[in-house]
Phi, psi and omega in degrees: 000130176271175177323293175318295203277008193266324175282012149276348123345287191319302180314305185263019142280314174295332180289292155015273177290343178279327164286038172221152169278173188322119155268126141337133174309332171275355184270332162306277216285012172270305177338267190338315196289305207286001193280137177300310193276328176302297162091086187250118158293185167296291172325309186293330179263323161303315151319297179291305174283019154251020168262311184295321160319280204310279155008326184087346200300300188257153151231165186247129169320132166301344172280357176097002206245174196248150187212155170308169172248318210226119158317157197261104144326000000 
């Protein structure tokens, strides 16, 4: 996945997650996979959340689990 396509992406991966409470990772990347509009393989929603890591966008939680880090204006 490039750069490009990931910021195309990116908003409904933010809409996605700010209506889900913290996910346990595997619960991320099935979100990312089952979404109609993303249309996400595996490698592409594993991509797109270590894009979001690096970003600063998701963090993981002492509880393992993944949450926004900064809310989306």
């Amino acid at each position: 996945m490039t750069r490009e396509e990931f910021e195309a992406i990116k908003p409904r991966i933010l809409c996605i997650l700010e209506r889900k409470p913290a996910l346990a990772p595997q619960e991320l990347l099935d979100v990312l996979k089952s979404d109609v509009e993303l249309q996400l393989q595996d490698s592409g929603a594993r991509n797109a959340i270590w894009r979001l890591i690096d970003d600063g966008v998701i963090r993981l939680s002492l509880d393992r689990k993944f949450e926004v880090a900064v809310p989306q204006d």
